[in-house]
N, C-alpha and C positions, 0 to 999 in steps of 0.2 A: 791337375796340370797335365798339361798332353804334350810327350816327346815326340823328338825326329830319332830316326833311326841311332844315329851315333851317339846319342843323348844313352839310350835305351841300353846300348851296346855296353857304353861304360859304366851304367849301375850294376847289369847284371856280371859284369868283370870281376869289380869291386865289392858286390854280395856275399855271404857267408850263410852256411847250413839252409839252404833254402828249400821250401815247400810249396809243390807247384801244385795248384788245384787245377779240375779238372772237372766240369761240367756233368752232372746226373743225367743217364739216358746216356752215357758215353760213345759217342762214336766215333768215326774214323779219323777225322777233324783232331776235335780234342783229345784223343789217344794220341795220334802221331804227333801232337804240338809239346804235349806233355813229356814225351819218351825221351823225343827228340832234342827237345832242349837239357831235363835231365844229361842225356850222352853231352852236348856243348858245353854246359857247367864243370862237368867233370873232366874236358882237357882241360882248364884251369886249375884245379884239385878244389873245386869248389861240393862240397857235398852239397845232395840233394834229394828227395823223396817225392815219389808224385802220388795224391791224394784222389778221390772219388767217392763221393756218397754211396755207389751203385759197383755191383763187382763188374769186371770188365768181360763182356763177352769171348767166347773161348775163340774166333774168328778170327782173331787180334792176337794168340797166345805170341805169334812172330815178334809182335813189339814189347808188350807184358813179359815175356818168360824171362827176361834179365834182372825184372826184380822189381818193386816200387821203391827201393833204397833203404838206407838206414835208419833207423831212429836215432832221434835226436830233438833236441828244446830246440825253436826255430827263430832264426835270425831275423828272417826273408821271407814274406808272404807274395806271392806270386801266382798270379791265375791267367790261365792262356783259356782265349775261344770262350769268356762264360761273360756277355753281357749286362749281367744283372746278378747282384747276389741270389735272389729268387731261384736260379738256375744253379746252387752250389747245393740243394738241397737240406741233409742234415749237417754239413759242412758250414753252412752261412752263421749259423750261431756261432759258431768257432772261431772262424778268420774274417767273415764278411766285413769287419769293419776293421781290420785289421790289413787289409792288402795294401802294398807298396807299388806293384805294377802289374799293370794287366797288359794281355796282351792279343789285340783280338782284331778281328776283318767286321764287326756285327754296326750296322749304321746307326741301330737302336741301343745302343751302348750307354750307361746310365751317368759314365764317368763314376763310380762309386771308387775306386783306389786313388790315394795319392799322386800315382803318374798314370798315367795310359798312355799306349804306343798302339794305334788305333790305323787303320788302312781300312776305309766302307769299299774300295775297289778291287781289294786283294783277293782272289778266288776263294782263299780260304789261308786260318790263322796258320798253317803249316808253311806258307807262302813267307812271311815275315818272319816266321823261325829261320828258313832256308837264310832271308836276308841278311835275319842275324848274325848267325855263323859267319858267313861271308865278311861283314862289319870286322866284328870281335878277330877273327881272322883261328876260327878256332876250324880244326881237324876233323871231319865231314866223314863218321866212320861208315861201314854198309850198311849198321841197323840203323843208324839216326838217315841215311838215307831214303833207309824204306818205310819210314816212319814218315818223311816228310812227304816222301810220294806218296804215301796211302792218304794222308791227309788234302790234296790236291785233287787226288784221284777222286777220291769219296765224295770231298763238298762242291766239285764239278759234276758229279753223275758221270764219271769215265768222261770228261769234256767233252759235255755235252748241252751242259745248264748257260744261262746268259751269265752267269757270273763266268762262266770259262776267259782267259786274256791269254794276248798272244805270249804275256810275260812267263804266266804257268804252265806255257807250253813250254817254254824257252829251257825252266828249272825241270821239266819234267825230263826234255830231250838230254840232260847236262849230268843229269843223275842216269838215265838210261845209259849213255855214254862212260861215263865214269867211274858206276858202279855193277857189279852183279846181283843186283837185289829181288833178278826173277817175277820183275815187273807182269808179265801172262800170269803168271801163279796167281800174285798178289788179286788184278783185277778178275779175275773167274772166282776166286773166292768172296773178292766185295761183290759183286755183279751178278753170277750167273747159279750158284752154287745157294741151294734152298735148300732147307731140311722138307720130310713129306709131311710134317705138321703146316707146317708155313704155306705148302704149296696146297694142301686140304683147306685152311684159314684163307686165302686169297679167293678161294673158290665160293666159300661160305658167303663172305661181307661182300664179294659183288653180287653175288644174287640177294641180297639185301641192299644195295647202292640205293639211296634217296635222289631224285634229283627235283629241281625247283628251277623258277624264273625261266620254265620252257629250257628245261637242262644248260642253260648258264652255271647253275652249280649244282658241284655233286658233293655226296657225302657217303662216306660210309662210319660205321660206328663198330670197335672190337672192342666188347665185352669181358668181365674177368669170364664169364660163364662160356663164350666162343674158344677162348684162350687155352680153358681147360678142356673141354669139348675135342680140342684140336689136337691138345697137349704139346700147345707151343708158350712161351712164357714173350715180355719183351724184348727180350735179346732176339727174339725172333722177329719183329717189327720192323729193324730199320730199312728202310723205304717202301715199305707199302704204304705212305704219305703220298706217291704220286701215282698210286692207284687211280683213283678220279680222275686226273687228268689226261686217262688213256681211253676217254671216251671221247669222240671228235665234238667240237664243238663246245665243250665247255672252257668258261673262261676261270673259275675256281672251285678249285679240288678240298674238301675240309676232310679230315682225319680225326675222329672223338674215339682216342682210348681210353677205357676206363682204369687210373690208378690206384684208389680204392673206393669204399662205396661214398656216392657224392660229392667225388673229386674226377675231373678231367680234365687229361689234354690235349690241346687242341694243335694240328697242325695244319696248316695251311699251305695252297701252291696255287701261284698264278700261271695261265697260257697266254696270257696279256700283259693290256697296261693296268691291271686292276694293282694298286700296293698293297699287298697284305699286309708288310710290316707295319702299314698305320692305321690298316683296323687290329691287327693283334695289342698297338699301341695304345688303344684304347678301352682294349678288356684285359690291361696291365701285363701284357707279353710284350713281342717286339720278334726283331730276326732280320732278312733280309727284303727287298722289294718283291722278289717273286717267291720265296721259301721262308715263311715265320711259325708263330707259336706263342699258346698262352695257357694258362690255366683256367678252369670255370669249374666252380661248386654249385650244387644244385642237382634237382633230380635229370633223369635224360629229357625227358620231355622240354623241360626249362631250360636246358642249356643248348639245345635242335633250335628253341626259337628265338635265344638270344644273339645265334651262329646269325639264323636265316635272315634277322632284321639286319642285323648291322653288314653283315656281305651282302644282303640285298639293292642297301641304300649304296654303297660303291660300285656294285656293278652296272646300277642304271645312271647313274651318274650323267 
């Protein structure tokens, strides 16, 4: 069943001990959706705990260091930003079939919870937390601000991406305004601010870049054996996804990291009208129109030519 906002507002009012999941591979999104709502629960005295199969990157410690909450038997299963139980990792066994409301911006969104409060135009799910708050009419402190800004911030690429609206400008300039949350800090550190492993690693996989269909598409592949090589881990990844598409002329960018031996995934990025969320759709991922992802088992070899047919057949379209 899919709610409106005020629908949304008044379950979560009326909730009790609730536990918010949060997306494996956690990033800036679902950590700031996660935090932030936590802080909103809790002007109601409603307890709450936020969960991750994945520990959270030390990058984020600004939103993290308050705590994941208390334990407790849970009343309230609640996942923000996770599309698919697929994406709740060792978590899915757990609550996957067990969520009450999700709460997410993802077009490919499986409906798997009881409710969903779903927005495919929202920049990103930290967008609809802000709304929340607003609704509910709950007290907007500075971390749950910088939480929802990093969250805006991140799944816009510093507003930059097509999903950017003039709406998430609107929250971004209102939280700027309102709050002290050292907004410059925040984005130098999502944006600009690499470890020398990461920036050794970027160096490594472009001079191995693939490209095909006359460089329409590019790829690159990070290895557990690059990873180490580099002595950078995942935490170290997020956004070298749009590596590939900083070569002119290509319309999609593929990302194949290896998670462990004959599992990977796959991230994908359009410079066009190519949808990737409906070919990730079809090797059982999903995501958005120009930023998706999926999983594929199999050796590298097998999973390069299962990428290159099925992005091939879209691009020439």
């Amino acid at each position: 069943m899919y709610l409106g906002l005020s629908e949304a507002a008044d379950f979560l009012k009326d909730c009790r001990d609730a536990v918010i999941i949060v997306h494996q591979s956690p990033d800036g999104d679902c950590i700031g959706a996660g935090f932030a709502l936590k802080d909103i629960l809790g002007c109601f005295g409603i307890r709450s705990r936020v969960e991750c199969c994945d520990a959270f990157p030390s990058r984020y410690d600004y939103m993290t260091s308050v705590g994941c909450g208390e334990d407790f038997e849970p009343q309230t299963i609640i996942a923000v930003d996770i599309a698919d139980t697929q994406l709740m990792g060792c978590l899915g066994e757990k609550y996957g079939d067990r969520v009450q409301l999700c709460i997410d911006h993802h077009i490919s969104n499986t409906g798997y919870a009881e409710m969903t409060l779903l927005n495919g135009e929202a920049s990103a799910t930290c967008e609809l937390i802000w709304e929340l708050a607003r609704e509910m009419g709950a007290e907007i402190s500075e971390h749950c601000a910088a939480c929802i800004y990093t969250g805006i911030a991140t799944d816009t690429g510093c507003f930059k991406y097509d999903c950017t609206t003039a709406n998430c400008h609107r929250i971004a300039a209102r939280i700027i305004e309102d709050y002290d949350i050292g907004f410059a800090k925040i984005n130098r550190s999502m944006f600009e601010v690499k470890s020398l492993g990461r920036i050794r690693m970027e160096c490594r996989v472009i001079e191995l870049m693939e490209y095909y269909l006359d460089n329409r598409i590019t790829m690159i592949c990070i290895t557990k054996d690059i990873m180490e090589q580099m002595g950078v881990d995942s935490n170290d990844l997020e956004g070298c996804a749009s590596l590939p598409l900083q070569v002119e002329g290509v319309e999609v960018g593929l990302m194949i990291k290896e998670r462990e031996p004959q599992v990977y995934k796959i991230s994908m990025r359009s410079a066009g009208d190519v949808n990737v969320s409906e070919i990730c759709r079809t090797l059982g991922g999903g995501g958005h129109a120009k930023a998706a992802g999926c999983l594929l088992k199999g050796s590298i070899d097998e999973v390069k030519s299962i990428l290159i047919e099925t992005v091939g057949k879209a691009v020439c379209r």
